[in-house]
Backbone bond lengths (Angstrom), bond angles and torsions (degrees), N, CA, C in turn:
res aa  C-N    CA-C-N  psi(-1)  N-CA   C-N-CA  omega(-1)  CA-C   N-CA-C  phi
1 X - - - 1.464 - - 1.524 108.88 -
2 X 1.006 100.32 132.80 2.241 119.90 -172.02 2.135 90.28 -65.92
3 X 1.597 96.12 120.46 1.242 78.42 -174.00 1.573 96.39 -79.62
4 X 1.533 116.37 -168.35 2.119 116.91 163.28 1.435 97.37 -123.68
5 X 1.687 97.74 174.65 0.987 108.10 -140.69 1.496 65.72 -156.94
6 X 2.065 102.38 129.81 1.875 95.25 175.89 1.575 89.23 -101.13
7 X 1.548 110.84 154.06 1.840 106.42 160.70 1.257 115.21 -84.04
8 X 0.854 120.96 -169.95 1.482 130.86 -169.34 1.756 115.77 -64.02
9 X 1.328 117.11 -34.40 1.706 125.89 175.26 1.335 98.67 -119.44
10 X 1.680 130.44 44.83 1.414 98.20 140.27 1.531 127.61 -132.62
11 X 1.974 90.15 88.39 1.235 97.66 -164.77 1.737 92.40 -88.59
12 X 1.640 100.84 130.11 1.582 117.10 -156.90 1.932 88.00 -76.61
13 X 1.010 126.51 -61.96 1.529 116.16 170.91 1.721 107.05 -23.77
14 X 1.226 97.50 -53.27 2.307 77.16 -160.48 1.894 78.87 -66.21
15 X 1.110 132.93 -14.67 1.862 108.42 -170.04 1.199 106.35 -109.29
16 X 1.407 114.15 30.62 1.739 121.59 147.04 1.392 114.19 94.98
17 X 1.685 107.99 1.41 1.382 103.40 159.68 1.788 135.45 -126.98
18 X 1.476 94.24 168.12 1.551 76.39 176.32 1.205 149.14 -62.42
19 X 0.954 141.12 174.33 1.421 152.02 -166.76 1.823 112.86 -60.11
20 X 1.824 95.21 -52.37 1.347 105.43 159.90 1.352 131.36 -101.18
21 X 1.517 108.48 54.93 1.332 101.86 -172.26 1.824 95.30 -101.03
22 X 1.479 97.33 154.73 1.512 117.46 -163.24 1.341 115.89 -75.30
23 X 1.428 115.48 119.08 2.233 112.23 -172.08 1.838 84.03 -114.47
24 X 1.321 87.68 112.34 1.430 120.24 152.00 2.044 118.16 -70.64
25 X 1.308 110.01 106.96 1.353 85.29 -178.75 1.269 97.66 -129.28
26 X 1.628 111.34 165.84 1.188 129.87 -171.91 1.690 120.09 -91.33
27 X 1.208 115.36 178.58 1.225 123.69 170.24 1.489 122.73 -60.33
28 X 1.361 114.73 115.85 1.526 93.74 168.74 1.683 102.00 152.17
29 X 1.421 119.78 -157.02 1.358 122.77 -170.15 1.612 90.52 -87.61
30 X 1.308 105.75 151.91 1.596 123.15 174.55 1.680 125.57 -45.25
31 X 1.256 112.14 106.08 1.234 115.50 166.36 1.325 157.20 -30.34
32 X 1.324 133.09 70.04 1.669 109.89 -171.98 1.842 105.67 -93.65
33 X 1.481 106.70 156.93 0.796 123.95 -148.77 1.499 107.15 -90.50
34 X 1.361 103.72 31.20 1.554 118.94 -174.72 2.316 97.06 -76.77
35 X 1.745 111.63 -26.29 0.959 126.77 164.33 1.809 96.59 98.39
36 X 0.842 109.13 -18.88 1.655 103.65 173.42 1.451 111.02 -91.68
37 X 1.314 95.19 81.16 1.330 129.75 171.08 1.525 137.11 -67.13
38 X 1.286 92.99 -35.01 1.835 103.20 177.73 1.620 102.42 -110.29
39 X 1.722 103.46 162.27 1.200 107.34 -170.48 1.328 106.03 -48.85
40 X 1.069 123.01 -66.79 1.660 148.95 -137.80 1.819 119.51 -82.04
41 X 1.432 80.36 -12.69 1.939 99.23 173.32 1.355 114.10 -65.73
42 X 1.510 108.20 120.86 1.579 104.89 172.98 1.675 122.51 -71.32
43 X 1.253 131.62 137.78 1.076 117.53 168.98 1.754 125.96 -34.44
44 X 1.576 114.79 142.00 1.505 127.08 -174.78 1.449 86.42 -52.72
45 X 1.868 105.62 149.34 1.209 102.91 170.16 1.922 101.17 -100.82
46 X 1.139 98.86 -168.26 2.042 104.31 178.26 1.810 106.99 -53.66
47 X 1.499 108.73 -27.30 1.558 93.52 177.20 0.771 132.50 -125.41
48 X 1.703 105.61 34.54 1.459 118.74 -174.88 2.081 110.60 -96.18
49 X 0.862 124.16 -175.85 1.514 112.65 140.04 1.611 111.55 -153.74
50 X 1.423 120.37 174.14 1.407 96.54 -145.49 1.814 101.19 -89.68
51 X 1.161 125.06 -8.11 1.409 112.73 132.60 1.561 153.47 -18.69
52 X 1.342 101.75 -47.19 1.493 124.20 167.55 1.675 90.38 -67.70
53 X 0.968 128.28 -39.84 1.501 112.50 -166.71 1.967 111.75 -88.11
54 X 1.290 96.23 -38.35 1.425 111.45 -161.35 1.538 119.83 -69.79
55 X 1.683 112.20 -40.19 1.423 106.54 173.99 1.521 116.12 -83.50
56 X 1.142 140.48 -5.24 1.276 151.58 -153.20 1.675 81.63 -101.40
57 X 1.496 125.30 -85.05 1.522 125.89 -156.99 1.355 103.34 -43.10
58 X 1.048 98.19 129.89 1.816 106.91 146.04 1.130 129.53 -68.77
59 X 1.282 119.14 -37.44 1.437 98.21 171.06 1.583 126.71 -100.98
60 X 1.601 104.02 47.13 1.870 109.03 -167.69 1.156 75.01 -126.53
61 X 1.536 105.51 170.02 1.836 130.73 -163.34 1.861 80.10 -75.96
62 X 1.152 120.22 144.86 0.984 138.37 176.98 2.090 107.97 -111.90
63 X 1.414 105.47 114.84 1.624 110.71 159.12 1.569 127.91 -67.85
64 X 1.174 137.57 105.92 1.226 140.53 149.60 1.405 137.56 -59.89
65 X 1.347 127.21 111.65 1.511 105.78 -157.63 1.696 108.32 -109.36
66 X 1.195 114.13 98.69 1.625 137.51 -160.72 1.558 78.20 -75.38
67 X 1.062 159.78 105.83 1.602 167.12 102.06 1.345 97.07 7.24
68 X 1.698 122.72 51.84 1.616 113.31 173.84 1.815 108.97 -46.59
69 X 1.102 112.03 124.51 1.770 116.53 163.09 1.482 95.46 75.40
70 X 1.174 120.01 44.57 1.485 120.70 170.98 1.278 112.80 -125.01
71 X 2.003 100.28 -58.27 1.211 95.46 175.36 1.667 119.01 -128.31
72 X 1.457 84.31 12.24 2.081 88.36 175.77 1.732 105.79 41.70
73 X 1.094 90.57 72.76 1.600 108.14 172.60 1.312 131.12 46.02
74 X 1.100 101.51 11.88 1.922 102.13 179.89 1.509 97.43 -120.99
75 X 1.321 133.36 48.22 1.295 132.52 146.80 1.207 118.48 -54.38
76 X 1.453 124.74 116.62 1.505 131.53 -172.10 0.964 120.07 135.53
77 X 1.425 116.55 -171.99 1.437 136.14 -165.71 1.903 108.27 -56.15
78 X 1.383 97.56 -45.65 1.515 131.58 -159.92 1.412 107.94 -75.28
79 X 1.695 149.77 82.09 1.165 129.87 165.83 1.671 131.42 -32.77
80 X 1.340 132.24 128.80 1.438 96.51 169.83 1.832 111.51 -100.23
81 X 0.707 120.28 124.23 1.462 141.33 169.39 1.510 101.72 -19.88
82 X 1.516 111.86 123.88 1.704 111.90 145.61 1.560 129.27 -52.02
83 X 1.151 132.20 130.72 1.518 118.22 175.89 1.335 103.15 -82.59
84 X 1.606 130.90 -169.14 0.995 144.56 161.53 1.680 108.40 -53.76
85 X 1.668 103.42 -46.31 1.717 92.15 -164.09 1.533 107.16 -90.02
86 X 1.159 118.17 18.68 1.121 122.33 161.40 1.589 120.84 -84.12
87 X 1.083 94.14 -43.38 1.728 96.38 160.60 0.931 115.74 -78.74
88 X 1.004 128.87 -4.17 2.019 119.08 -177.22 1.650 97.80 -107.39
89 X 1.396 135.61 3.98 1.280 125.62 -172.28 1.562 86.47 -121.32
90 X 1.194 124.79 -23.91 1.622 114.44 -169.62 1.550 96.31 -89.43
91 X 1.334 121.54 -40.73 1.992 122.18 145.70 1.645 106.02 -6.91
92 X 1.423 95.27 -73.64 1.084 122.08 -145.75 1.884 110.83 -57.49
93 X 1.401 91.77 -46.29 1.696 123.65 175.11 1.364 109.96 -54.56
94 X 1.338 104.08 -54.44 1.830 107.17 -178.35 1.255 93.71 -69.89
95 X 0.768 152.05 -36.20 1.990 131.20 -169.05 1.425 116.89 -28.77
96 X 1.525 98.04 -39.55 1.465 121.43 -169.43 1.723 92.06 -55.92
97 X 1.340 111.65 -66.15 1.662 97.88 -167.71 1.167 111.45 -62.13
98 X 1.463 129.67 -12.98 1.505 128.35 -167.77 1.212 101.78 -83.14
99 X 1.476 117.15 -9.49 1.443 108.94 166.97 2.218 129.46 -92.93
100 X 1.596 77.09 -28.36 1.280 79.06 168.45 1.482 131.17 -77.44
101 X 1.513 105.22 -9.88 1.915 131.74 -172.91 1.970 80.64 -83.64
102 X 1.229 104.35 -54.87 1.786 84.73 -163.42 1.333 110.92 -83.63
103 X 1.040 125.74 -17.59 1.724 131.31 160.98 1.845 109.04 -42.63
104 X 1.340 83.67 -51.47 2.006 95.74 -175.18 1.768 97.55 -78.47
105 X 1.286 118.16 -11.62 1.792 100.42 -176.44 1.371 103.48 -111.79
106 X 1.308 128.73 -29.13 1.441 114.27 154.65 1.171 139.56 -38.16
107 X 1.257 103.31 -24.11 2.312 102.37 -177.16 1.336 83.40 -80.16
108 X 1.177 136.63 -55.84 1.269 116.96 -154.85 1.416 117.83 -39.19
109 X 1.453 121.10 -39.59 1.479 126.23 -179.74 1.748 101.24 -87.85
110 X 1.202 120.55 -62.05 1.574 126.73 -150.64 2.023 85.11 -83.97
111 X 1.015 150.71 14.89 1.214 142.40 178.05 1.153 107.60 -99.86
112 X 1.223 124.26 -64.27 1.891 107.81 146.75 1.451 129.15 -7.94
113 X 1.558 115.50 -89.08 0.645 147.58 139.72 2.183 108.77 15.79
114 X 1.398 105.37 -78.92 1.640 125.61 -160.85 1.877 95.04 -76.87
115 X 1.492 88.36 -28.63 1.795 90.65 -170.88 1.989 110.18 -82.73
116 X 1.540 104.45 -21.99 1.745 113.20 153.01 1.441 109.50 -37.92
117 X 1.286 88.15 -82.08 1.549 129.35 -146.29 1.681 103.76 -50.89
118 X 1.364 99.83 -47.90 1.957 100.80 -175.87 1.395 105.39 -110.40
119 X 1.638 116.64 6.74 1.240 109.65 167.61 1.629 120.07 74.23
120 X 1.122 106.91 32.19 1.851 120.04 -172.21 1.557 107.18 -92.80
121 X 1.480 87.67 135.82 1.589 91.54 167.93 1.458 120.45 -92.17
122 X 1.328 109.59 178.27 1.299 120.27 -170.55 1.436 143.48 -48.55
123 X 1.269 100.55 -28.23 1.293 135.57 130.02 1.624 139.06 -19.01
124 X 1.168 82.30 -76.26 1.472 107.74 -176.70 1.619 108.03 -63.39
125 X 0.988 107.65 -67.63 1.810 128.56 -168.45 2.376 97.55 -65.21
126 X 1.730 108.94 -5.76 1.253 89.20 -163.74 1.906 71.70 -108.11
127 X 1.039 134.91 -29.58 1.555 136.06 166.10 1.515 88.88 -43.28
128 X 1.511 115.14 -71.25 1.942 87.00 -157.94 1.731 118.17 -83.99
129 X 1.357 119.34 -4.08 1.191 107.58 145.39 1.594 142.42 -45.90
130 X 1.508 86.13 -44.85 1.814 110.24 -178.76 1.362 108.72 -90.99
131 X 1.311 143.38 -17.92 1.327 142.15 164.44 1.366 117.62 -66.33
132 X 1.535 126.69 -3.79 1.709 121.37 158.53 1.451 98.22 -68.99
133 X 1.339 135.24 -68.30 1.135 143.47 -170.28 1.955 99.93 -32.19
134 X 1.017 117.68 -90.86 1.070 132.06 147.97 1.447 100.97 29.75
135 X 1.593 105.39 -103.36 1.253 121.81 -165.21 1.483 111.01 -81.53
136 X 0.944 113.94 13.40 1.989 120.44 178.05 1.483 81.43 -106.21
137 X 1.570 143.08 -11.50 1.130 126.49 -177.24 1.658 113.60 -86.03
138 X 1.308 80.73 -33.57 1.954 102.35 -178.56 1.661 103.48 -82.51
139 X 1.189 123.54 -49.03 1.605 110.93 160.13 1.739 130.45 -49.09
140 X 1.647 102.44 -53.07 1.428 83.93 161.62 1.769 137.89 -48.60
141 X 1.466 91.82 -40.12 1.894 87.36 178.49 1.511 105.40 -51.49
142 X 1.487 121.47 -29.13 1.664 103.51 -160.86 1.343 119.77 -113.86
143 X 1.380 107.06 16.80 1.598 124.45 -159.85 1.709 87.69 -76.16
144 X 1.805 106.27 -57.32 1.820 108.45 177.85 1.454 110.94 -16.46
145 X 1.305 112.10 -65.10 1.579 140.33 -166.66 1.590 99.65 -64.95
146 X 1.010 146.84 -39.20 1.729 138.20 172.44 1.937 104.55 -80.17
147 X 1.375 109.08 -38.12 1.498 90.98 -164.29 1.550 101.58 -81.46
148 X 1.571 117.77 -23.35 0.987 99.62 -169.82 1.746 105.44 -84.46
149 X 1.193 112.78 -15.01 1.708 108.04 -168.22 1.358 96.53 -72.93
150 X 1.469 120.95 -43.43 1.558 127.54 -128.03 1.580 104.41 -120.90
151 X 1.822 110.18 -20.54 1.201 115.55 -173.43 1.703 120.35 104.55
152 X 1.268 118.70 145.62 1.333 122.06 -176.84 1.683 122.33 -45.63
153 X 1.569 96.26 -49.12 1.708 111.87 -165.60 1.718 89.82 -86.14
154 X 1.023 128.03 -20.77 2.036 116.29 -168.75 1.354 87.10 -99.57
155 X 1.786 161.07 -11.93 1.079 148.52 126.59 1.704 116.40 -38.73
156 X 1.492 118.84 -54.66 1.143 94.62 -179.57 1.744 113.38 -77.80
157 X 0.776 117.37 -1.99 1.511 124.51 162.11 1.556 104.53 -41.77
158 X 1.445 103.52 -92.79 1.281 135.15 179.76 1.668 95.34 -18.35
159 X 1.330 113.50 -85.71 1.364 127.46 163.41 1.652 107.78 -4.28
160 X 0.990 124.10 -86.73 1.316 138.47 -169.66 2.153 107.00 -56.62
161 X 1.113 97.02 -54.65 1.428 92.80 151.89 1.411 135.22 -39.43
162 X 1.159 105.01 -35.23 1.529 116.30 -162.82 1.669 99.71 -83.66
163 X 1.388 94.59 -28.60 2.093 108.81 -170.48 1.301 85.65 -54.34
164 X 1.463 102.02 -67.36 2.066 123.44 -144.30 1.365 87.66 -49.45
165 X 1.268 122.39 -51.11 1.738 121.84 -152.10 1.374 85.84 -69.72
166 X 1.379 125.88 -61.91 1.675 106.23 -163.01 1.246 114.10 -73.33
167 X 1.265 128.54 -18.84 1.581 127.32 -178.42 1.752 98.01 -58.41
168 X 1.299 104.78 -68.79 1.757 112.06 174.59 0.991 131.15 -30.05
169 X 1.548 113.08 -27.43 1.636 118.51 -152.54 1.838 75.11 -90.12
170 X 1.492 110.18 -72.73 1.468 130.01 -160.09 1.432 94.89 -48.78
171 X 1.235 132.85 -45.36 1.774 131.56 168.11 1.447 115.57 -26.10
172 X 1.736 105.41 -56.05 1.073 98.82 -150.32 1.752 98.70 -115.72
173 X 1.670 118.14 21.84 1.162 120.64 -161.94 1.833 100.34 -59.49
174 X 1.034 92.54 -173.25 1.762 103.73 174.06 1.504 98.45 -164.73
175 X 1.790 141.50 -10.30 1.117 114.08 142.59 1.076 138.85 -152.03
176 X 1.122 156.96 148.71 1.691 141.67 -166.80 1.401 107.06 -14.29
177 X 1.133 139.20 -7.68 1.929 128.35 -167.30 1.333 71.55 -109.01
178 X 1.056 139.31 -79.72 1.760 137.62 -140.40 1.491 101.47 -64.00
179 X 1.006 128.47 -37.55 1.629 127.03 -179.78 1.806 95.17 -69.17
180 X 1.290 121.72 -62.72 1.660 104.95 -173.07 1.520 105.67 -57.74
181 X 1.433 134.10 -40.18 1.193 108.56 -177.32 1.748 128.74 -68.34
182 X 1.754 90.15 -14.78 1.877 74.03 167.50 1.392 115.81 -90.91
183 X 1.754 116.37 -7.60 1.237 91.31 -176.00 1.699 110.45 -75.84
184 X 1.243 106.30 -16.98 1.463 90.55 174.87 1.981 124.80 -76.84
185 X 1.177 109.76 1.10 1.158 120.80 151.67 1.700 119.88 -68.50
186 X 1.104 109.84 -38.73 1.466 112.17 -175.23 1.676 103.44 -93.92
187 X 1.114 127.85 -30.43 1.358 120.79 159.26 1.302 116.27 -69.97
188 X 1.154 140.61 -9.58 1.904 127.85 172.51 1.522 85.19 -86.06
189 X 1.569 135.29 -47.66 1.248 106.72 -163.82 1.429 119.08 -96.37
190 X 1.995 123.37 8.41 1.169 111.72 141.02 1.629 120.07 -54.13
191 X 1.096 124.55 -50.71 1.566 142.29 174.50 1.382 127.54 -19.83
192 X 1.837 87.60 -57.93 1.428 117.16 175.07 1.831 110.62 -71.71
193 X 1.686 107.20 -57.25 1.243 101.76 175.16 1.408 113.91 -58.06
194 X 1.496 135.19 -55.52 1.440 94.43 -171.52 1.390 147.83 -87.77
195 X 1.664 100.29 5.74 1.514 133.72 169.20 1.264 104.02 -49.32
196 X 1.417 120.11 -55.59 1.842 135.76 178.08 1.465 109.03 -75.04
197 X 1.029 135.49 -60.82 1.698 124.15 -169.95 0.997 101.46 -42.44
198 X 1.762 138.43 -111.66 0.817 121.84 -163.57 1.496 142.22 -31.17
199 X 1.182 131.57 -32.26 1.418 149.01 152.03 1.820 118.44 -48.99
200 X 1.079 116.32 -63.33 1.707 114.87 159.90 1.688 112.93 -56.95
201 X 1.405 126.51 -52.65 1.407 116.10 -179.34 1.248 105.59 -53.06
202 X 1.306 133.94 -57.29 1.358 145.91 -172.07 1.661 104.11 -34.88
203 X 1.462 91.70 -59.67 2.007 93.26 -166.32 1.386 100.83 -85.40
204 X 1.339 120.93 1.31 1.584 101.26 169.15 1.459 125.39 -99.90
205 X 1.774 108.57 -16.42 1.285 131.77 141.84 1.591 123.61 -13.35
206 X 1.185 101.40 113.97 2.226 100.03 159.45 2.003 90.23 -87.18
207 X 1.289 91.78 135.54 1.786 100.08 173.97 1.669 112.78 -40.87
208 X 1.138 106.56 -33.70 1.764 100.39 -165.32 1.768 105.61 -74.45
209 X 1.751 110.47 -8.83 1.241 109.88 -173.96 1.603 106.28 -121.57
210 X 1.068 110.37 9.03 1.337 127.54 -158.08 1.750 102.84 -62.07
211 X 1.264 107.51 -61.20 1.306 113.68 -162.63 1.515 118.55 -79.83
212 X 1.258 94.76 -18.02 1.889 115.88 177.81 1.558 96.74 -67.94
213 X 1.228 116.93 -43.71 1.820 126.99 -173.83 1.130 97.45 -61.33
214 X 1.769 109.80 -59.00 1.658 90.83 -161.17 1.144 124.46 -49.03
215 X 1.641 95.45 -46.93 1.932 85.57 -179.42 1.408 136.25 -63.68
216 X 1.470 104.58 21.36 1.661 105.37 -166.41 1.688 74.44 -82.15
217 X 1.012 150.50 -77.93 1.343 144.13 -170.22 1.462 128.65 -28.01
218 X 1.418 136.55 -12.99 0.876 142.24 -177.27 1.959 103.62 -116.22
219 X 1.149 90.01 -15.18 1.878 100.44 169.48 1.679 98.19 -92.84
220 X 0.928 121.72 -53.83 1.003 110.71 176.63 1.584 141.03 -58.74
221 X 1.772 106.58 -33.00 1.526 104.98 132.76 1.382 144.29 -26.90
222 X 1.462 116.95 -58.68 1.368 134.88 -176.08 1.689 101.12 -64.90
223 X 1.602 116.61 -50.43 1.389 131.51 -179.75 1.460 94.60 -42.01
224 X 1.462 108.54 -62.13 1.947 96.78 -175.10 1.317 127.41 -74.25
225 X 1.480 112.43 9.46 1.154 129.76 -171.75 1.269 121.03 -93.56
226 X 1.583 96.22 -31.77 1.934 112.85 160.98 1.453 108.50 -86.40
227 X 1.605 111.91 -32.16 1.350 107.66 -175.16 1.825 112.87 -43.22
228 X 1.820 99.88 -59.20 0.936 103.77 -176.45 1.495 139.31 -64.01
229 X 1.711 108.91 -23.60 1.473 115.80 177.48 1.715 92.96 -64.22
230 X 1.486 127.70 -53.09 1.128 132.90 -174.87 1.584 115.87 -43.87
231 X 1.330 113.62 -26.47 1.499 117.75 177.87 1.815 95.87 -63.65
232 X 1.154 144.17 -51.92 1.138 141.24 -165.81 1.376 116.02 -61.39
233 X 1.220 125.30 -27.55 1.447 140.25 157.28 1.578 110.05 -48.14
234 X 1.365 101.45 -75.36 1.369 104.70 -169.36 1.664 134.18 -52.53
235 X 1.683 87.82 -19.58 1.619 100.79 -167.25 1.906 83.97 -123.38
236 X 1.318 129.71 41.57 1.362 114.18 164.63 1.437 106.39 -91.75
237 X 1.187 137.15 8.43 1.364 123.36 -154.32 1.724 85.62 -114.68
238 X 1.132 115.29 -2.98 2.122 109.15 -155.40 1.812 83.44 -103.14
239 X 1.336 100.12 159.64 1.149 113.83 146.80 1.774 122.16 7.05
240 X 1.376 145.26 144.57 1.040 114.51 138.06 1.384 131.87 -77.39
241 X 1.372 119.29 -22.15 1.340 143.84 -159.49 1.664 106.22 -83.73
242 X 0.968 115.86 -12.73 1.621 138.68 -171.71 1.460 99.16 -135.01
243 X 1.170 150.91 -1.27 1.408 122.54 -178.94 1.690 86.79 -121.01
244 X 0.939 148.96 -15.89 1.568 127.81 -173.49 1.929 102.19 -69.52
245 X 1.527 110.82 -26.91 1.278 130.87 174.35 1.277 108.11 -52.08
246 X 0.892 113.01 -103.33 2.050 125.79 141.51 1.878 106.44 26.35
247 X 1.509 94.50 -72.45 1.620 114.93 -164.49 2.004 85.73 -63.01
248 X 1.286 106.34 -71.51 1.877 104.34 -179.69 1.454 119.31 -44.61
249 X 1.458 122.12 -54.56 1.558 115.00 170.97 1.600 120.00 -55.26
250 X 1.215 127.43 -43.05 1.217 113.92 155.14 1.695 121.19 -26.13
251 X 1.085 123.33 -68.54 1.362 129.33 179.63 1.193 112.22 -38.50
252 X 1.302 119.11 -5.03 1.527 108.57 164.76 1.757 137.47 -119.60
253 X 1.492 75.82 28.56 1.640 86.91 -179.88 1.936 100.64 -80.00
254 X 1.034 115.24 -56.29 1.559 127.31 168.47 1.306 90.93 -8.97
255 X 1.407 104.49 -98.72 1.500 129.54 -163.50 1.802 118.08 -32.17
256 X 1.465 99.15 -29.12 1.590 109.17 -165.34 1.874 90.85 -90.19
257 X 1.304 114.42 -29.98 1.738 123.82 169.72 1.465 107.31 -38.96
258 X 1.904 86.45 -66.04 1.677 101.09 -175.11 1.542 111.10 -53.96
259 X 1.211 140.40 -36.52 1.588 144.25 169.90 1.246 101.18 -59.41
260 X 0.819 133.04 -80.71 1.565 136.70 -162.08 1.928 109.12 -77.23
């Protein structure tokens, strides 16, 4: 087999394909990728490029463009089918936003509630509302850096870890310092979770189901979003001083799902 030989400008990315896309080559003396390949080819003129020449011939190395991470192998006519555990792992993926949807619908009830109890001003109680945001901002930058070192599923690990620890801390706080430090536990692993959902559903996706998945993550937000106003219902009858607790420990059943 004629090995190739790229020239100096034919970097196949700036000409629209991937990295691993497939060079078919032909019989004959070694290729450079200048594309004037056969004897008898006149040099490209000023408005040609050697593209215009190269996929058309039949008898020039021909590019294939394998859509790496586009379509995970079912490019074509042919859908390939979701399995079952494809839906049960892209399930699995959105949890992550279902935690950050009920994180954001819980203050609504238990924020009252925390601003009684320790006596916080207005101020204060709109800092630890707004400090998930915050630190889900600073988790996203570094989530890249865990899934790619550590892997998809030991990121959402991490993630889910990060809930339990801050759910616990804020559970069992006793004073304005202990409540901000868990929320910044629960903001790196909002950060983390939604940096990864969409990104893992995606690549575990066949294209024909691809886009139906993604949005299980952004439904699944909203899902924790009723979950959580709904926590205020359930625990209005307890204590106040004990039920805003109640409404936060809940939030960590998700996370303990995602582990196990």
């Amino acid at each position: 087999m004629t090995s190739l030989q790229k020239g100096p400008n034919s970097n196949t990315v700036a000409d629209g394909f991937s990295l691993s896309d497939e060079r078919q080559p032909v019989a004959g003396p070694d290729i450079d990728f200048s594309y004037e390949d056969t004897p008898n080819e006149p040099p490209l003129t000023a408005a040609e490029s050697g593209m215009d020449r190269h996929l058309p011939n039949p008898d020039a190395p021909k590019l294939h463009q394998t859509h790496q991470g586009e379509h995970r192998g079912d490019f074509g006519t042919v859908p390939v089918k979701a399995s079952s555990k494809v839906y049960l792992w892209a399930l699995c993926a959105a949890l992550n936003s279902c935690n950050l949807g009920y994180d954001i619908g819980v203050n609504t009830g238990a924020g009252p509630l925390i601003q009684n109890d320790f006596e916080l001003s207005d101020i204060q109680i709109e800092m630890f509302f707004g400090s998930i945001n915050l630190f889900a901002m600073i988790g996203a930058i570094f989530a890249f850096y865990v899934s790619d070192k550590f892997g998809r599923r030991h990121a959402f690990v991490f993630a889910a870890i990060n809930f339990i620890c801050g759910i616990a801390i804020v559970t069992f706080a006793q004073n304005y310092m202990a409540l901000m430090v868990g929320r910044v536990f629960v903001g790196l692993g909002v950060g983390f979770g939604l940096a990864l959902d969409p990104l893992y559903i995606a690549e575990i996706s066949p294209a024909a189901r691809r886009g139906e998945l993604v949005t299980w993550s952004e439904i699944a937000l909203n899902v924790g979003i009723v979950l959580g106003f709904s926590s205020g219902l359930i625990f209005g009858s307890i204590d106040d001083g004990v039920a805003w607790r109640y409404m936060f420990a809940m939030g960590a059943i998700l996370p303990i799902v995602m582990i196990f």
